[in-house]
N, C-alpha and C positions, 0 to 999 in steps of 0.2 A: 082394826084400822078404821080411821073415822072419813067421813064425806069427805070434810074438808083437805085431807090428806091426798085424799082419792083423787080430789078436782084440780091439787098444785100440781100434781104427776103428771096430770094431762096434757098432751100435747095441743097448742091450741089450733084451731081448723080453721080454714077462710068461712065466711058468710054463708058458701054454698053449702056446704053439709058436704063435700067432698070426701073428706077425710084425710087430705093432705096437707105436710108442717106448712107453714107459709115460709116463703123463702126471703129475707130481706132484699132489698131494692137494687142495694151496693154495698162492695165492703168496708168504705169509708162508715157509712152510718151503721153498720153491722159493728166493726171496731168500737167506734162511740159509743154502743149502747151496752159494751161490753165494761166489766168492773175494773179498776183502775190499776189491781193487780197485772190482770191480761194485758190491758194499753200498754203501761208500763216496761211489762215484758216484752213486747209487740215493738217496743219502739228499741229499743236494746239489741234487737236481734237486728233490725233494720241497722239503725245505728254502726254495729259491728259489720256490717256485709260491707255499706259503703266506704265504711274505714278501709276495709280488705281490698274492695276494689280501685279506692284512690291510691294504696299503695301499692298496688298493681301495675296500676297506670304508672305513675311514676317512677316508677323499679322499670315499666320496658321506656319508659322515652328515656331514661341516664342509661340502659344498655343499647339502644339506639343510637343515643348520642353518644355513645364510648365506641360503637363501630364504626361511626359516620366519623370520628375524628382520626382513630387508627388507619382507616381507608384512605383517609385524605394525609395523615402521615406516611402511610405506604408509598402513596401515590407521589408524595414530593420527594421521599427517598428516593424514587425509582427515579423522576427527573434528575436529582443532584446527582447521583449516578450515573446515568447516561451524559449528561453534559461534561462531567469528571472525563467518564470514559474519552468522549469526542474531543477534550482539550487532550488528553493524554495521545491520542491517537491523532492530532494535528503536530501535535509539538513533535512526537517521535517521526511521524512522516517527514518534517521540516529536518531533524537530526539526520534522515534518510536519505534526504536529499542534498543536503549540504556532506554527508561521507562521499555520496555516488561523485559531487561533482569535484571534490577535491582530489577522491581515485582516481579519476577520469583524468584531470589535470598531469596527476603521477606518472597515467599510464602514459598519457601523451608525452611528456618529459623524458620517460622512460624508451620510448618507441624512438625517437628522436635521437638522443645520446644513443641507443643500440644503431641507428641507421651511419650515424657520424662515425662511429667505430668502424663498423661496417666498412665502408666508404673508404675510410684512412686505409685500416688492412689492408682491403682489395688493392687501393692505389699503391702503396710500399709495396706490394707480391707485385703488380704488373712492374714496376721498373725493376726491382730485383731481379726479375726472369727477363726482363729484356736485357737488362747490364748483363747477366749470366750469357745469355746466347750473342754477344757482343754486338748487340744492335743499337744501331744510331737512330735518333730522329730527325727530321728533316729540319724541324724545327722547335721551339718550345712551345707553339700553337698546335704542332704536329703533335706533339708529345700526347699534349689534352684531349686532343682531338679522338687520338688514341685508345684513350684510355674511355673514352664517353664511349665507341664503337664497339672494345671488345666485349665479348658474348659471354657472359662470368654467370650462364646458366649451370652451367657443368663443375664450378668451383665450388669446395667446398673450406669451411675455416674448422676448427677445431675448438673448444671450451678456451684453450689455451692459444691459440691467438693463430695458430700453423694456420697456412695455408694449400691445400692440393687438389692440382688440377688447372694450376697456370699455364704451366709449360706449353700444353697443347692449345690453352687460347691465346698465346701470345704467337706461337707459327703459324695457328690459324688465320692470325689478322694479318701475318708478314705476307700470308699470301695472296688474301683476296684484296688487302689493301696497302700491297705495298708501295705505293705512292706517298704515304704515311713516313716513309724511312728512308734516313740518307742514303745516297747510291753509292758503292765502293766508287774508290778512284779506279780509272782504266789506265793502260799501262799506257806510257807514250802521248795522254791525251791526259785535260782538264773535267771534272766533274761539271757536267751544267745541272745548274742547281734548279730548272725545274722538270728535268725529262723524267716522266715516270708519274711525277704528281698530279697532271691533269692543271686545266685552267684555272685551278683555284690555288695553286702553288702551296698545298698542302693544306689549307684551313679551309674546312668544312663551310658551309652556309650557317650562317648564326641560330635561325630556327630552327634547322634540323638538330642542331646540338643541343638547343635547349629543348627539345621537345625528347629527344635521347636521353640526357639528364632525368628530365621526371621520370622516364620511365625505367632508368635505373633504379633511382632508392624511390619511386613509389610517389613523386610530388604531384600533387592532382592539380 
């Protein structure tokens, strides 16, 4: 081996005699003073990294922005949804209430016509059972009068129309209110047509019978 071989091998030393490589400054001028192979390659490998991380970047902001729009699609299906629901749930409540109040009308209708039945019954059973027991009235005011007083708790009708349990409210009322009812004739003598009736010559005071009335079939 010659000097000259010996002295390119060498590493070269700072000024002091140290014995240490010298280190460049930085590795921009380190790069630069490198052969143009290395740059080359140096800049290639950079090159590719940035490539890799610009599409990096851009691969998560479109899955970003693919969640941020499905969120916000979610988000407005769920409003359309709920509004759907809340219209579907106004309209059926309104359907709700126009059944309730048209039953309600029915029932009323219905409660009404049963009260009128009602009513007619009872009144055909009380004069049947007074014709039956050959009872007269005093009068046709008397008759009504009658028929608003007797006590038709204990009456009952049947699906079919019967009724039982007149009998005893019609002797009932002969007795406590017989002033209600014509007086036989007496032998030898004229009927006076108001002994027996009291000073109202057998018709009741007009509010009492109407207040009687409601509380027959229930008029508030």
């Amino acid at each position: 081996m010659s000097d000259s071989d010996s002295t390119s091998n060498t590493p070269q030393t700072d000024g002091g005699g140290t014995g240490e490589t010298q280190t460049p400054e930085d590795f921009e001028k380190w790069l630069a003073a490198q052969p143009d192979l290395v740059r080359a390659s140096y800049q290639q490998h950079v090159s590719g990294l940035k490539s890799a991380l610009d599409s990096e970047r851009t691969q998560r902001k479109a899955i970003e922005k693919a969640e941020k729009d499905r969120k916000a699609a979610e988000d407005k299906a769920k409003d359309n949804a709920e509004a759907q629901r809340l219209a579907e749930e106004k309209r059926f409540q309104e359907l709700a209430d126009k059944a309730k109040e048209r039953a309600d009308g029915l029932e009323g209708q219905l409660r009404e016509a049963q009260e009128k039945i009602w009513g007619f019954t009872m009144r055909r059973a009380f004069q049947a059972e007074a014709t039956k027991q050959q009872l007269d009235f005093a009068s046709p005011e008397a008759q009504e009068d009658a028929f608003m007083l007797a006590d038709l708790a204990s009456v009952e009708m049947a699906e079919d129309g019967t009724v039982k349990g007149m009998e005893d409210v019609v002797k009932a009322l002969k007795k406590q209110k017989g002033y209600l009812f014509a007086q036989p004739r007496q032998p030898g003598g004229n009927l006076n047509a108001n002994e027996g009736r009291g000073s109202g010559g057998g018709k009741l005071p007009e509010q009492q019978l109407r207040d009687e009335a409601r509380r027959r079939f229930g008029i508030a």
